[in-house]
N, C-alpha and C positions, 0 to 999 in steps of 0.2 A: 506527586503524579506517578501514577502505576499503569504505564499504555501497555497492555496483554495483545497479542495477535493472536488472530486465531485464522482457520477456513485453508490452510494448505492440506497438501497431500498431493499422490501418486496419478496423473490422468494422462489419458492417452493424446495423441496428438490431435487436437480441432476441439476437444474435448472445452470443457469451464468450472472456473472455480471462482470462489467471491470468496473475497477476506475480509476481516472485520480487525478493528483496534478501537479498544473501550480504554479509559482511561478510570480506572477501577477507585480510584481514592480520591479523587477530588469530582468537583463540577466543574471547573475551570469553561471558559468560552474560550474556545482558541482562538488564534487568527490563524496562520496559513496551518495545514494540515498535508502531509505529503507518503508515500512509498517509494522506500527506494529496494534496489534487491544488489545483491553479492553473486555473482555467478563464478562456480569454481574456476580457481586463477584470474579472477578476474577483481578488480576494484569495485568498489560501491556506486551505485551510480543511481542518478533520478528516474522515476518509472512515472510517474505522475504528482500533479499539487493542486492543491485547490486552497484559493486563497480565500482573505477577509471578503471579499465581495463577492466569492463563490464564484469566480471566474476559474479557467481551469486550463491545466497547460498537460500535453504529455509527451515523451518520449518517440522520435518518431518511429521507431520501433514497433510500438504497441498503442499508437493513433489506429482509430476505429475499430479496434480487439478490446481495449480497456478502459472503464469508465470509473473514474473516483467522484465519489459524493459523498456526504456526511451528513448525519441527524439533525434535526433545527437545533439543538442546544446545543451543538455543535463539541463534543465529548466523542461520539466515535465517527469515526471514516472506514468507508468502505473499498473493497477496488475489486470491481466484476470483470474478468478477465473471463473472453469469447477468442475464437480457434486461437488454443494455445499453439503453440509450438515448442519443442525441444530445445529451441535456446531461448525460451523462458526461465526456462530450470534456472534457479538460483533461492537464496535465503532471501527471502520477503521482508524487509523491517517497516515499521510505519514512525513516524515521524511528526512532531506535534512546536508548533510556538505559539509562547505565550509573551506577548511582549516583551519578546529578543530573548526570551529564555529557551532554549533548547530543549526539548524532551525525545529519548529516543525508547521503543519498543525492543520487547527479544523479537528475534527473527522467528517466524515462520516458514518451514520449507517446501514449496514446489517444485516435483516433477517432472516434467512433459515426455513420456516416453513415444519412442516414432515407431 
């Protein structure tokens, strides 16, 4: 499993950006698929998931700013983030299981400048 991110960069504040994470070497079907992000000094922490059943949980933070979804063969996830804000900033990672196996992505980094 090779989960790439990609769709960061530098945006102003109210601004949008959509990320993507493909899982480059296999086909796998995942089950939950999730982003978490790293914000300077700060721990890692959940931004969004979307599980086997395509149910979907997020952050209350970034409820009604961010939506995660994924491809029907279910290899990439996406996460569209609407008025960003300045304490968005942090390194993006995206996050993959495969029946209890763990896959995690490099980070991707987002901006929000105000």
């Amino acid at each position: 499993v090779q989960l790439q991110a990609s769709g960061g960069g530098l945006v102003q504040a109210g601004g949008s950006l959509r990320l993507s994470c493909l899982d480059s070497a296999t086909s796998f079907n995942f089950n939950r698929m999730a982003w978490y992000r790293e914000a300077p000094g700060k721990s890692r922490e959940l931004v969004a998931v979307i599980n086997s059943d395509d149910s979907t949980t997020y952050d209350e933070t970034v409820k009604g700013r961010f939506t995660i979804s994924r491809d029907s063969a279910r290899t990439t996830v996406y996460l569209q983030m609407n008025s960003l804000k300045p304490e968005d900033t942090g390194v993006y990672y995206c996050f993959a299981d495969y029946w209890g196996m763990a896959y995690w992505g490099k980070g991707t980094q987002v901006t929000v400048s105000s």
